[in-house]
N, C-alpha and C positions, 0 to 999 in steps of 0.2 A: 504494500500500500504506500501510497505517495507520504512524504516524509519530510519536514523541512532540513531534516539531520541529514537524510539521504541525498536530498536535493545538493546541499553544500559541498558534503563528501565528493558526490561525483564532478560538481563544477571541479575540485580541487583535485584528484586524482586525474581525470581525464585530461585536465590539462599539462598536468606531469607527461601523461603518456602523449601528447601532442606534441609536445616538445622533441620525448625521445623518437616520436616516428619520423619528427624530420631531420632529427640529426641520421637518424638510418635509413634514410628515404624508403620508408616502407608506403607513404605516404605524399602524394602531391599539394599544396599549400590548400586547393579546395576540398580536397579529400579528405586534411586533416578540418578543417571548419566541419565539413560533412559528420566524421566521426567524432568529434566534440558534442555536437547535439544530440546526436545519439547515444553518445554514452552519456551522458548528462541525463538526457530522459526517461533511460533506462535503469540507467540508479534511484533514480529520483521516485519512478513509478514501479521497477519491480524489484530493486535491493539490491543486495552485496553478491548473492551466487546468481541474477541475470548479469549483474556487469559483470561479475569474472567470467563470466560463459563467452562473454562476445570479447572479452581480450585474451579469452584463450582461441577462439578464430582469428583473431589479428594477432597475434604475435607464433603461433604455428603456423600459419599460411603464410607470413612474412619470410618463416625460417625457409618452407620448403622452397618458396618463391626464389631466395636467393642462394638455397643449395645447387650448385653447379651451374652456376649461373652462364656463365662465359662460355660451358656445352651445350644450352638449350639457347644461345641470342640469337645464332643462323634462324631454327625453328623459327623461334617466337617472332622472330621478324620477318618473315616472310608471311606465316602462317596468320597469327593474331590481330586481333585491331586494336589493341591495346598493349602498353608493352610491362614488368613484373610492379611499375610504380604505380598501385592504386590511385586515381581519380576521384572526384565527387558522386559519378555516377556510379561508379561499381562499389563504392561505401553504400550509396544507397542501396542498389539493387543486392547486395548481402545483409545491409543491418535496419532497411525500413519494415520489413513483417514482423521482426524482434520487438521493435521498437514501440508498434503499436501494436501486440501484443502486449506488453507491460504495462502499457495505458489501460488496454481492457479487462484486464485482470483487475483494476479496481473500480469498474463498473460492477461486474460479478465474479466475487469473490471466486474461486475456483481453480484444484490444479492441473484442468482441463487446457490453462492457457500457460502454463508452465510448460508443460505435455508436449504443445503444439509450439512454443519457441524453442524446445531442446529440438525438435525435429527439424526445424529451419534453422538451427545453429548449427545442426547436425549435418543439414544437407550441402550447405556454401563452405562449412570443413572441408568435408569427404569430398567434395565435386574438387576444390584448389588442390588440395593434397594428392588427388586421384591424375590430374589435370599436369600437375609440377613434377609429381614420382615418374606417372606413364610416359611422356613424352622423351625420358632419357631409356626408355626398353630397349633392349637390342632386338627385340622380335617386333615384326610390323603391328600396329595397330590393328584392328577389325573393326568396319563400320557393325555400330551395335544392330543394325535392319536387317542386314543382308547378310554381315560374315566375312563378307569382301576386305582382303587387304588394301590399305587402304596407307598413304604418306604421313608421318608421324607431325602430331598435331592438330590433325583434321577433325573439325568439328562431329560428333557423335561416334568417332576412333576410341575403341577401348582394350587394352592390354590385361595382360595376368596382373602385370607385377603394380599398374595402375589402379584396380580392381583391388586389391589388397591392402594398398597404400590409403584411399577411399574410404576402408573400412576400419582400418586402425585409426583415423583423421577421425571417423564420428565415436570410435570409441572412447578416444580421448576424452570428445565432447560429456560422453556421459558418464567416465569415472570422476570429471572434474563433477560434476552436476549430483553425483552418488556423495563425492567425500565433500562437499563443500554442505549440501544439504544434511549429511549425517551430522556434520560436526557444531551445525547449527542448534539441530536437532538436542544433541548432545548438551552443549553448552545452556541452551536455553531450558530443558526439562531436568538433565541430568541421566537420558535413558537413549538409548538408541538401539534399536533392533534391526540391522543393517538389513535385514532379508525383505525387512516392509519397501525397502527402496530402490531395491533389483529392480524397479519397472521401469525406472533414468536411465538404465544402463540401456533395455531393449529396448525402451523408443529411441534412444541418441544412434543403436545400433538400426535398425529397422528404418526407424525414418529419415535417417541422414543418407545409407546407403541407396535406399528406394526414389530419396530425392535427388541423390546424385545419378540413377540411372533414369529418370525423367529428365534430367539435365542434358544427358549423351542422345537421348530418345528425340530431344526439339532439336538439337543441335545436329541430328542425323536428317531431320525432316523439314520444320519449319525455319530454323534460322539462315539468317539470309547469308550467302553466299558468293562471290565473285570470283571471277578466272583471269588472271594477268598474261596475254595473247605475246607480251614481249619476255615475261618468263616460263610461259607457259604452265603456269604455279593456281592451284584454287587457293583462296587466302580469305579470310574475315575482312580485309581491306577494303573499303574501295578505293584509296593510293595506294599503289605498290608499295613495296619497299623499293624499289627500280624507279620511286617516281611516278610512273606510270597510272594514267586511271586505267581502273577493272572495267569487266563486263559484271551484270547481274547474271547466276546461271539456275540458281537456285532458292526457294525459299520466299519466307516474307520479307519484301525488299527494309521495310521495316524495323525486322525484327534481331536486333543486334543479340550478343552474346549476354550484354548488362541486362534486356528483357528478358533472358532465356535465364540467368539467374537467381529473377526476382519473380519470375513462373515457379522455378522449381522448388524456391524457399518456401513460397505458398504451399506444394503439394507436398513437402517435406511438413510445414506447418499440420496440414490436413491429419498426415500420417501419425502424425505424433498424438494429436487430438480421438482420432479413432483409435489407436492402441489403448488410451488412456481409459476411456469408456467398456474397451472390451477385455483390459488385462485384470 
């Protein structure tokens, strides 16, 4: 519940980490505005273990972002329309369903909406970690539709060792979300019975992974796509890295990677909501 104590806290923290993300450029100057608000409001409306949830997505996706970084800049530059230094819009499009979800949660009380932001915390984990790990495979990607091998980076491409990586990113999510909740639990009654909270760990599990394969699923089918006829390269672009402008060849012209995101955060959202009612 919203909190003036809270409120403070997270002005004062978040801007600590605003700080640190730009001395580590995890973070571009709108990007870090963008994620001040939201960690601000997040505090403010859902506490201590929603803000550590989404700085443990910002600062793991940061790490994976710039693990081997100098082996994936070919890929990423070619391939991506964005390059590992977050923007305004892909802070939003990872931290605006969290966001207001912790709003709504003190409309009606309930850990339905707890449920359903571990799942969309769960899912923009797993998808970056999934996304950062797979792209350095040594075995080709497979478009998630078809099967088809497919050039490493290509949107809706999914590997083993990607696939794995995806899934320890949302497990993260929900042991942070198991021990920060236990020890709350603990501190505050004096009693914790760890087995009542095993259900953090299966929605962070479940619905980060399920949102991260809705993620590869739009990304295989609707998001949009171009083809650079001087590199003969398909790429999220539409300037090459060459310079060059693309063709449209696929998809909603529309529908960038930052949409395709803040879809899947939603159905990660969803997932975590329906776990919660039927576990």
């Amino acid at each position: 519940m919203f909190t003036l104590e809270n409120l403070l806290l997270g002005i004062i923290l978040s801007t600590i980490l605003a700080i640190l993300a730009i001395k580590k450029k995890f973070l571009t100057k709108d990007g870090v505005i963008a994620a001040f608000i939201i960690g601000v409001i997040t505090m403010a409306f859902g506490g201590k273990t929603w803000f550590l949830l989404l700085v443990t997505f910002l600062f793991t996706s940061s790490f994976v972002t710039k693990y081997k970084k100098n082996t994936k800049n070919k890929i990423a530059a070619e391939k991506f329309e964005k390059g590992g230094i977050r923007d305004a819009f892909q802070v939003l499009a990872n931290g605006l369903i969290p966001m207001l979800l912790a709003i709504a949660e003190n409309f009606i009380v309930s850990d339905i909406f707890f449920a359903a932001f571990i799942g969309a915390v769960a899912t923009v984990t797993a998808d970056t970690w999934g996304t950062e790990i797979g792209i350095l495979s040594k075995s080709s990607p497979r478009l998630i539709t078809t099967f088809k091998k497919v050039e490493p980076g290509t949107s809706g491409g999914v590997t083993k060792i990607g696939t794995l990586a995806s899934i320890f990113g949302a497990l993260i999510v929900g042991l942070v979300a198991f021990i920060a909740r236990g020890l709350w639990i603990t501190i505050t009654t004096g009693y914790f019975a760890f087995y009542k909270l095993i259900w953090l760990i299966i929605v962070a599990l479940l619905g980060g992974f399920l949102g991260c394969i809705m993620d590869s699923f739009l990304g295989a089918t609707v998001q949009a796509m171009f083809y650079c006829d001087h590199c003969m390269k398909e790429t999220e672009k539409r300037i090459h890295s060459c310079g060059n402008r693309t063709r449209h060849i696929r998809g909603l012209k529309w529908l960038n990677n930052d949409m395709v995101n803040l879809l899947s955060s939603i159905f990660g959202a969803i997932i975590g909501a329906l776990l919660f009612i039927y576990l």
